[in-house]
PALO-80934 format. One record per atom (N, C-alpha, C, CB): z, x, y; residue in one letter. Coordinates in steps of 0.02 Angstrom, whole numbers, padded with zeros to 5 digits, always signed. Glycine has a CB too. Layout:
<pts>
ZXYA...
</pts>
This chain:
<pts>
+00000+00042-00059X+00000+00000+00000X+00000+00044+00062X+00061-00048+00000X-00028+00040+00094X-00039+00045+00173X+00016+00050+00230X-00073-00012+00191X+00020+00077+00278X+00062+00042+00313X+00029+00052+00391X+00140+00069+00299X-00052+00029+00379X-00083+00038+00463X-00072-00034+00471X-00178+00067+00480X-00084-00036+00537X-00079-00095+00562X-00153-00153+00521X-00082-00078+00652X-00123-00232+00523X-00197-00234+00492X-00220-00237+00562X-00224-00303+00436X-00224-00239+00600X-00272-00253+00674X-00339-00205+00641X-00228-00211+00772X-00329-00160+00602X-00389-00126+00596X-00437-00163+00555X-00378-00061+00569X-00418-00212+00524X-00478-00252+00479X-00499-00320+00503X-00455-00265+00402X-00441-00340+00570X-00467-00413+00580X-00471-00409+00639X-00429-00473+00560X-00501-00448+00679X-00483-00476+00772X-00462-00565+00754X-00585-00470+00846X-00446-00563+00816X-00431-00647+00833X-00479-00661+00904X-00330-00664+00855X-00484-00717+00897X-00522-00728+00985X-00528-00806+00980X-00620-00684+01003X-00534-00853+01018X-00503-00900+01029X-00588-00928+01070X-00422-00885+01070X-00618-00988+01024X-00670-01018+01070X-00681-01071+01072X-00722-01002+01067X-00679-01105+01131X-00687-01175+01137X-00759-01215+01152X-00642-01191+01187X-00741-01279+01119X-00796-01332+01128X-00783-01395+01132X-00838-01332+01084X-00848-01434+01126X-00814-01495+01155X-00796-01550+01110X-00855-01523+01205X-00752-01600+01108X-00718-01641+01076X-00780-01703+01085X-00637-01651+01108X-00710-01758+01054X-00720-01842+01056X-00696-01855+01122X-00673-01889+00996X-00749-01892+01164X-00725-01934+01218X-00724-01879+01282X-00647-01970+01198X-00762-01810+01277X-00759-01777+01339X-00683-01724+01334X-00758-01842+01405X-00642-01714+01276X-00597-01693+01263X-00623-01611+01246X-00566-01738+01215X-00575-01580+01253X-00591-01496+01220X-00561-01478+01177X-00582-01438+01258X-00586-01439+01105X-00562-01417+01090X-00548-01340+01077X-00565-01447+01070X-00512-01307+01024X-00499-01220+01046X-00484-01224+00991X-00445-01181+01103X-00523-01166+00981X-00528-01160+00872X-00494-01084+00890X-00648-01154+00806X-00436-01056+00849X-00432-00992+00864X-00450-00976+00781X-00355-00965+00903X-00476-00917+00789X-00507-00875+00735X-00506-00809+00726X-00562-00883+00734X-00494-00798+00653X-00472-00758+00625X-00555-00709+00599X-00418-00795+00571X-00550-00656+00595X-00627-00633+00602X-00621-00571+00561X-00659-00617+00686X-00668-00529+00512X-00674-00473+00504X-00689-00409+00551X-00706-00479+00468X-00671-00373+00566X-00671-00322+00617X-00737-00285+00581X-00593-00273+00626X-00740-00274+00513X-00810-00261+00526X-00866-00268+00503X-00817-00223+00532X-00885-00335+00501X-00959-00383+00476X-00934-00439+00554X-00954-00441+00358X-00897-00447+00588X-00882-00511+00638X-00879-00567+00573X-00956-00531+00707X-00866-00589+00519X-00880-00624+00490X-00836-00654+00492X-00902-00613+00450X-00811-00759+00510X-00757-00806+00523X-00715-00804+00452X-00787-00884+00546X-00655-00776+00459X-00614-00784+00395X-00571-00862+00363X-00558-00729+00410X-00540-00879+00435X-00540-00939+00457X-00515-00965+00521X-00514-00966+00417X-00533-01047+00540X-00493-01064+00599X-00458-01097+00602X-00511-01079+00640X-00415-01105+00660X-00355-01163+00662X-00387-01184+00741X-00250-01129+00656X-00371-01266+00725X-00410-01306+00787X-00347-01320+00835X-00453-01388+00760X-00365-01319+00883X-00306-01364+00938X-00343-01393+00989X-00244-01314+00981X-00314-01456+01019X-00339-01493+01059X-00286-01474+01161X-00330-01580+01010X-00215-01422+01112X-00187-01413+01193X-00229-01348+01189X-00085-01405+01216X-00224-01322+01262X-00221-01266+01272X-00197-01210+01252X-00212-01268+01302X-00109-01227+01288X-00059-01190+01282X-00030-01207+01215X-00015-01197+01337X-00042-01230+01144X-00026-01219+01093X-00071-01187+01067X-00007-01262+01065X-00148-01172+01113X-00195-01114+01055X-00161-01069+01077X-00286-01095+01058X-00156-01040+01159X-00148-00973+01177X-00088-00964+01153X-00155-00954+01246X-00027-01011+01150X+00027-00977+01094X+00030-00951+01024X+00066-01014+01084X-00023-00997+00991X-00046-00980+00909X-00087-00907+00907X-00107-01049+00876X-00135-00916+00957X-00180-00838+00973X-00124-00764+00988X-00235-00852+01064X-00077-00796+01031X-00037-00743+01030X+00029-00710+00991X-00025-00749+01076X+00039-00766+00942X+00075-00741+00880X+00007-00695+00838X+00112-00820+00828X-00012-00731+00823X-00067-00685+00782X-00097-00641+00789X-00107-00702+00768X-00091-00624+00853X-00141-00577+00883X-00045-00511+00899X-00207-00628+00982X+00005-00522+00889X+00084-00490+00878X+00073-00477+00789X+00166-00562+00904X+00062-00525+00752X+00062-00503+00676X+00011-00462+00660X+00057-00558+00628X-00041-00461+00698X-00104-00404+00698X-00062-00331+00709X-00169-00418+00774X-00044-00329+00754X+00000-00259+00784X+00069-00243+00725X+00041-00283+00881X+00100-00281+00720X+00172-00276+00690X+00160-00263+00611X+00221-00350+00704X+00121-00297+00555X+00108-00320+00486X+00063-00273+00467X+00082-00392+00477X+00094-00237+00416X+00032-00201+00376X-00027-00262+00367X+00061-00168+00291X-00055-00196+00346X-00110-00250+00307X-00104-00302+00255X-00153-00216+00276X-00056-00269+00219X-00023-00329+00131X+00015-00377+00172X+00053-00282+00050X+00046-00374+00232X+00102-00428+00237X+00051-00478+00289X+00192-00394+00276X-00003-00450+00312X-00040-00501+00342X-00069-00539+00300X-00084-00480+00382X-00097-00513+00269X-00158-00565+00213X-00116-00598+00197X-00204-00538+00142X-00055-00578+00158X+00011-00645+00118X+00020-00691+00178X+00112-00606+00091X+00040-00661+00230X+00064-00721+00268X+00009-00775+00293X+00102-00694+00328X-00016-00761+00306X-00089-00810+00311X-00157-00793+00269X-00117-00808+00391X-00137-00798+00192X-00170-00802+00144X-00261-00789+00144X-00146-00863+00127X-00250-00732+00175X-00331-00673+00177X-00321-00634+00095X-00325-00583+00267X-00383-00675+00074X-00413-00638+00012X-00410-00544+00008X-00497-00664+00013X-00390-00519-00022X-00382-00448-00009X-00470-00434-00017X-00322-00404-00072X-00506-00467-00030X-00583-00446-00049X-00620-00470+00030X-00621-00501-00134X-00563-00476+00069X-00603-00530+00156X-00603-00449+00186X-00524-00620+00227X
</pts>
């Protein structure tokens, strides 16, 4: 096991579009660092509960090896 940060295998980035009824939404996403390829997303309709979700994740990027990231939000070790 490892103990780099995973930030080296994933990014996060946060992009919005548009909803039902003129509403927005904000998919934050989880990404391969290197193919860009979408690992997965989580949708939100506030704002300030994506940029809070974006910014835990984007703290477990920095803090979490690589093994304790994938477990905690269940990334295939083959992603």
């Amino acid at each position: 096991m490892s103990d780099e940060s995973a930030r080296r295998h994933f990014r996060v980035l946060t992009r919005t579009r548009g909803g039902y009824n003129g509403s927005t939404m904000y998919d934050v996403q989880l990404q391969a660092a290197s193919t860009g390829g979408l690992l997965w997303s989580q949708t939100f309709t506030d704002a300030g509960q994506a940029k809070d979700y974006e910014s835990a994740l984007s703290d477990d990027l920095d803090d979490l090896d690589d093994a304790a990231f994938r477990r905690k939000y269940s990334v295939p070790s083959g992603s």
